[in-house]
N, C-alpha and C positions, 0 to 999 in steps of 0.2 A: 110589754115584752121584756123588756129588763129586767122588772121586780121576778120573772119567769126564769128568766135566765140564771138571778143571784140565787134566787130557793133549790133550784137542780144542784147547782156547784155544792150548796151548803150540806144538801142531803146526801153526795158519795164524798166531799171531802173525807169525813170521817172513816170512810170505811177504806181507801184506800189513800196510800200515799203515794204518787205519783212520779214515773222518771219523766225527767225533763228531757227532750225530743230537741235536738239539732244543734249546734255549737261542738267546741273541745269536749275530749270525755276531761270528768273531774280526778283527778289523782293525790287531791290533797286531801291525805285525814282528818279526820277531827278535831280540832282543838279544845282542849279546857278552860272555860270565860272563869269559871267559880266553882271551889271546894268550901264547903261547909261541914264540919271544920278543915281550916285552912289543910294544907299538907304540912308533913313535917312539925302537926300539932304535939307540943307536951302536955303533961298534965290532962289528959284526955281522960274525958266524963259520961261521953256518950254512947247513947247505944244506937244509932244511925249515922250515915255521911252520906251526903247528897254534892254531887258532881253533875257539873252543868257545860255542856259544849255547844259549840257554835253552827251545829247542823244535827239533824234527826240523825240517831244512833242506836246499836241494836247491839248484842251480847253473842257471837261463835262460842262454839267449846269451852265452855262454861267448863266445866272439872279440869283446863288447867289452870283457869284462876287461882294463886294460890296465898294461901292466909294462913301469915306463920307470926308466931308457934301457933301450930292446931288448935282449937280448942272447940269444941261440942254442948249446942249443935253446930254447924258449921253457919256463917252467913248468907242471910237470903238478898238477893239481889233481881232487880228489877227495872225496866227501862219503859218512859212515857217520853214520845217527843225525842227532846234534849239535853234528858235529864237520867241519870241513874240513881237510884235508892236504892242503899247499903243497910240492910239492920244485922245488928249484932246481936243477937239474943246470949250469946254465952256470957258467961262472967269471964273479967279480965284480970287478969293477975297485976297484982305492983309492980311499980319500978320495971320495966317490961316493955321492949321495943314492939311490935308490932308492923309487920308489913301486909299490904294486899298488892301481889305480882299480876298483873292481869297478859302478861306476855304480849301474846295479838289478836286479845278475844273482843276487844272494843271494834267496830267497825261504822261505817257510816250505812243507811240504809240502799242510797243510790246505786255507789260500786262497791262496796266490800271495801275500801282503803283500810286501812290496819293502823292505829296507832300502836307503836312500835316502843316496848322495853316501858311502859308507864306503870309507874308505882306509886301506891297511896300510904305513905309512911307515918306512923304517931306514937307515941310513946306515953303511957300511963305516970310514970316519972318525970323527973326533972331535965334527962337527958336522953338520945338518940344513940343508940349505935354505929360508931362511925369507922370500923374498920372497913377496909375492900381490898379486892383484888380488881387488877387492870392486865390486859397480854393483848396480845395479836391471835389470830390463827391463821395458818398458812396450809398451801400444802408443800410438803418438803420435795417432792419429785417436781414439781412445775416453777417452787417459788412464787407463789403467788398466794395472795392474802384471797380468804371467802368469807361472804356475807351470809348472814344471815344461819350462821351456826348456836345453835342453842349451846350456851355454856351454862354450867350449875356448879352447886358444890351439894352434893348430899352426905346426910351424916353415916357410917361406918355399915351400920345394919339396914341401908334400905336400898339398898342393890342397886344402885346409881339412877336412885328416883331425885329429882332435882327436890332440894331443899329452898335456895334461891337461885335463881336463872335470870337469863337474860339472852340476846340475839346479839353477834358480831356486827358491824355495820358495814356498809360500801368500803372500807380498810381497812374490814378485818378486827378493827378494833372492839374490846369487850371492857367491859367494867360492872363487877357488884359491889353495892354499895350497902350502907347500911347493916353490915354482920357483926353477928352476937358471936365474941368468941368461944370457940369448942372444937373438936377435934374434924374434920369436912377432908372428903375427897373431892379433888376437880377435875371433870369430865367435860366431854364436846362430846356433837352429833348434829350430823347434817338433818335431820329432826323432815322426814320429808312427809311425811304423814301426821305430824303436827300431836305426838300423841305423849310428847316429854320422856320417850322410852326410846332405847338403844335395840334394833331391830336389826336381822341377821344382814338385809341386804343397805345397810348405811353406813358412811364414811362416819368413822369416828375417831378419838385418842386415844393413847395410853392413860385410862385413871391414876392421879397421881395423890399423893397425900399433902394437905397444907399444914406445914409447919410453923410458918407466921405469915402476919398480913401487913397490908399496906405497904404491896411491894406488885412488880409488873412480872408476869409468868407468860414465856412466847407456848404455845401451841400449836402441836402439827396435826394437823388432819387425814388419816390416812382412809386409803380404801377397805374395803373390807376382803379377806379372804374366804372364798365358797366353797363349799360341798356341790355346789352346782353351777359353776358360774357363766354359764347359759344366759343374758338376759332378755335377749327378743329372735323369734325367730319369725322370717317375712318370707312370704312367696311372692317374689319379683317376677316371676312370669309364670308361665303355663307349663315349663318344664325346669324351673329353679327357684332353689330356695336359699336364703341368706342364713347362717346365724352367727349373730351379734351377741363378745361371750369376752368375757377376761383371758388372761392367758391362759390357755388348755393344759392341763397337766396328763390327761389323757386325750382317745382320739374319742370323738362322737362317731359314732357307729350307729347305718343305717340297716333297722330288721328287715325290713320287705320289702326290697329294692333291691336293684343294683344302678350305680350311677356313675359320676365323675369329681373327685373332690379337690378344691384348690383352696389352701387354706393359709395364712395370714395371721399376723399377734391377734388381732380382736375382730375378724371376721371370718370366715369360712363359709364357701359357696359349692350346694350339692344340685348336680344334674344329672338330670334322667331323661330316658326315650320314652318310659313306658309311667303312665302317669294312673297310679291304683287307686285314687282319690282322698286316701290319707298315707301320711308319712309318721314312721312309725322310727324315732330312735332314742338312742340309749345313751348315757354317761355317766361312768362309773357305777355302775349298776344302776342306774336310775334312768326307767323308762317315762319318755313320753312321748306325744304323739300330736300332730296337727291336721286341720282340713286341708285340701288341696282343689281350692276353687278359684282361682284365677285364669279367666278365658284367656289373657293378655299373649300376644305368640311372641315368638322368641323372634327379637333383633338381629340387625348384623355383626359379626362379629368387629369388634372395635380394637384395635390394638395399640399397644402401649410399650415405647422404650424403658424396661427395668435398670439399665447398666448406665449409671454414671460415669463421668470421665477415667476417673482410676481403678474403673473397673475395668473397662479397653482397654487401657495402657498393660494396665498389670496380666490380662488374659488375652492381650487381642483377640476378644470376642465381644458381642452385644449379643445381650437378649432380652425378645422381645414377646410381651405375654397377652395372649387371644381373649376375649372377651366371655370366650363360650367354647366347648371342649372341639380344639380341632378332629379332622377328618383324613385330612390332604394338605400338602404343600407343595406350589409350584413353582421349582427353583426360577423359572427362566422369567419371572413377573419380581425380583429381587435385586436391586442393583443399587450403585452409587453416580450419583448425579452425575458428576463435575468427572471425575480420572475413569469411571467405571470398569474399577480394580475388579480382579477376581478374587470371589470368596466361596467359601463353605454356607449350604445353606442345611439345615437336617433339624427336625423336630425330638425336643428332647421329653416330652410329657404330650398329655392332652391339650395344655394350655401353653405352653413355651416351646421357643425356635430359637435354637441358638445359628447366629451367622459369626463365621471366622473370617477375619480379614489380613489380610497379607503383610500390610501394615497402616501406618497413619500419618496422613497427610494432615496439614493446617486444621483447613474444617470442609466438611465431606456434610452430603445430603443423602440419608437415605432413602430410598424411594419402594415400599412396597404394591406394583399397579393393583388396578381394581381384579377380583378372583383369583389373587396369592395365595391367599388361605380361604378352602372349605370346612366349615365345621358340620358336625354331624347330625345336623337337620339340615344341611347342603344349602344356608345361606353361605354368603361369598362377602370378604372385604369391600369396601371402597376404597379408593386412591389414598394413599398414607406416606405422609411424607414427613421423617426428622431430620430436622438438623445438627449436626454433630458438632462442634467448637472442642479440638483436640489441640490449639495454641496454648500452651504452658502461662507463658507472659499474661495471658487471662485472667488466669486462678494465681490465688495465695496458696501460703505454707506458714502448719503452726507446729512446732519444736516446744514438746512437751518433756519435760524431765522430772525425777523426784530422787533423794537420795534414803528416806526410810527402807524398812524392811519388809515392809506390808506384801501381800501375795492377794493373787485373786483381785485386781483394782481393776475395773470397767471406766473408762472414760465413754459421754455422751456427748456429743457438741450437738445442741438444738436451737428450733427459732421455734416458740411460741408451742404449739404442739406436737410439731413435727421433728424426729431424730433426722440429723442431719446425715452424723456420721458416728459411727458406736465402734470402740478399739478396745482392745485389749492394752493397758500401760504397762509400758516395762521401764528398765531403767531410764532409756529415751525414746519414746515416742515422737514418729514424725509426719503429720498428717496433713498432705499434700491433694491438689487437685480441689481447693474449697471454693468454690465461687463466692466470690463480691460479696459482703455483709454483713450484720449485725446479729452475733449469736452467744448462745448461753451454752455452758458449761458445767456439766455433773459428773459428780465422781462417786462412784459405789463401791462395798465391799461384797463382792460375788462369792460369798459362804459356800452356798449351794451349787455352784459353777454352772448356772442354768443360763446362764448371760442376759439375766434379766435382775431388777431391784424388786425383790422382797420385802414389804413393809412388815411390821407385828402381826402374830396371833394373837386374836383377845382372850386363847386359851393358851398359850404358847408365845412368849412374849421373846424367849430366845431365839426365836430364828428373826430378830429385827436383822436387818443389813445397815447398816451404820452407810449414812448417803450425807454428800457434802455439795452445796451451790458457789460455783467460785463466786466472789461477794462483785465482778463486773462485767457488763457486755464485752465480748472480746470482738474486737471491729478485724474483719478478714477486707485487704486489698489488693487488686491485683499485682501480679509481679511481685510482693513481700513477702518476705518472713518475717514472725512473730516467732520469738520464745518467751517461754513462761514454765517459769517453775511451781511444783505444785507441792511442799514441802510444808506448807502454811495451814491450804486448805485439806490434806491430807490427816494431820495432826489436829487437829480442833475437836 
């Protein structure tokens, strides 16, 4: 029964390679046990190199592999096991660095793990090419370092095909090593299709020219600007649909409908009573169109306090926005908990209710009862209750000044991805009502006075918006003021 047993194994070992079943998944790539010839071989003779790893391994995307200087035919490469075979059939030039970039085409056979940035470097000569460059990339609106951005340098006439490349790491950090001096452009791209080419809808940089090496170049990352910047559009239920878009420069426009629209920096939400089974719109002259197959029925309306504290203060009003186009509003299901002042109640759109209040006490409870608001497929709220903290002594105050000449300055106070508070800066700025916290600080040049930040055209490089990260968290406490001048990070 044994001897049974061993000859079965023996006869599909071979044909298939087997994932292992139960434990942690594996997430460690490859390693390298042996290069024959070594790496970083000089004087190199041969016309193969064989690399040996410490688990069964297999070749992705073979054409980004890249083996420079070119020369023809190009190298054939091969994988048995744990091993890869390199043959060189071209002739190799003297004195002559040679690199083979394999980016992240090495993978293990089980999960795909990716050995990251490995190069197999040799040189026919006596010596190595040791210039490089080193930077960061960041992105300049968030401040924060990205992984896994393809940096290159390509030469002058190849349209920002990477010559040598490599991947940012977990810091953002980049380094090429090993270059042959000559004249190179340095480029980034968030590389998401893995195809070493700059693609309309990919965060990338400003190509810059290298003038000398062996020196650090920081890197900003920006988004790209669209001709369509639509990127998904969902039907969330049976009579709406979502779309998820960059900032609109125009409105999208629906042809065969008619609906209700509530729209937002990077979202905009369309509803309808009457559902034609495709939805059919436009942007900027650019039509397209989606199915409309979602049984799912439409919810209760959900509502939401839009007005922060110094918004009350400064309008003595709140408003509050409906989940789904209302229908009706019943004043007398509207009140405040605790004093149950009288207010204004009146719908100002399909989706928003503005309430006036007479004034403002400490801190007040709003109470919307259940069947406040009907929307127009005559579902009804449920019981809705905020809380309102109108006590000053809660909130900080940050006392903002500059004394240049600059016009057009946006200030942003943000935590993480979320605008906190977005001002217009004049000579003093004083920004009041912040709650409790640890928050970042951006400052823009609003060219365009769209009150938004503009990054580059990759065909139009003048309309950058020069944007500034004050260099530290600014901690908000209750009851304080903070002043800070911005005359430092203004001028840089």
């Amino acid at each position: 029964m044994k001897n049974y047993i061993y000859t079965t194994l023996l006869l599909f070992g071979c044909a298939n390679i087997m994932v292992p079943t139960g434990g942690e998944k594996d997430k460690t790539p490859p390693k390298i046990l042996e290069a024959d010839p070594k790496n970083f071989t000089t004087k190199f003779q041969k016309n193969e190199i064989i690399l040996k790893f410490d688990e069964f391994i297999q070749l992705k995307n073979v054409d980004n592999i890249k083996f420079l200087p070119h020369c023809e035919p190009k190298p054939k490469m091969s994988t048995k096991g744990k091993v890869l075979k390199i043959e060189i059939p071209c002739g190799l030039s003297p004195e002559t660095t040679y690199s083979l970039n394999f980016g992240k085409s090495i993978v293990d056979v089980n999960e795909q793990n990716e050995i990251k940035n490995f190069q197999y470097i040799f040189s026919t000569g006596r010596n190595i090419d040791s210039l490089f460059i080193s930077g960061t990339v960041k992105n300049p609106y968030t401040n924060t370092v990205e992984e896994g951005v393809l940096v290159g340098l390509t030469k002058p006439k190849l349209e920002l095909e990477p010559y040598y490349y490599t991947y940012s790491n977990k810091d953002g950090e980049f380094r090429l090593d090993n270059i042959k001096h000559d004249d190179y452009i340095l480029f980034a791209v968030m590389d998401q299709n893995n195809n070493l080419k700059i693609d309309p809808n990919e965060h990338t940089s400003i190509a810059k020219e290298v003038d000398r090496f062996n020196q650090t170049i920081p890197i900003n990352l920006f988004s790209p600007i669209l001709s369509f910047p639509i990127k998904e559009v969902v039907q969330k239920n049976k009579q709406n649909v979502l779309f998820k878009h960059e900032v609109l420069k125009h409105p999208i426009n629906i042809l065969n409908i008619q609906g209700y629209w509530y729209c937002e920096d990077k979202e905009s939400e369309f509803w309808f009573t009457e559902n034609p089974g495709r939805l059919i719109y436009e942007y900027n002259s650019s039509i397209d169109s989606m199915t409309l197959n979602n049984p799912t029925p439409n919810s209760k309306p959900e509502l939401k306090l839009l007005s922060e504290p110094h918004d009350i203060i400064d309008n003595n009003k709140l408003i509050i926005k409906s989940s789904s186009p209302i229908e009706s509003v019943l004043k007398n299901k509207f009140e405040f908990g605790i004093t149950r002042k009288n207010m204004k109640v009146e719908q100002l759109s399909p989706f928003l209710i503005q309430i006036t209040i007479l004034d403002n006490s400490t801190k007040e409870q709003l109470i919307i009862a259940e069947g406040g608001v009907i929307d127009i497929f005559q579902n009804t709220n449920d019981s809705t209750f905020f809380n309102l903290d109108m006590k000053k002594s809660n909130y900080g105050t940050l006392k903002l000044s500059y004394t240049t000449q600059q016009k057009n300055l946006i200030i942003e106070l943000f935590e993480k991805d979320e605008i906190i508070r977005k001002v217009e800066l004049k000579d003093s700025t004083t920004i009041d009502w912040l709650s409790p916290g640890l928050y970042s600080l951006r400052l823009f040049s609003d060219k365009n006075e769209n009150k938004y930040w503009d990054g580059p055209n990759r065909d139009n490089k003048t309309r950058f918006e020069k944007i500034t990260i004050h260099p530290s968290p600014i901690e908000i406490r209750p009851n304080w003021e903070i002043s800070l001048n911005l005359d430092s990070i203004i001028d840089q």
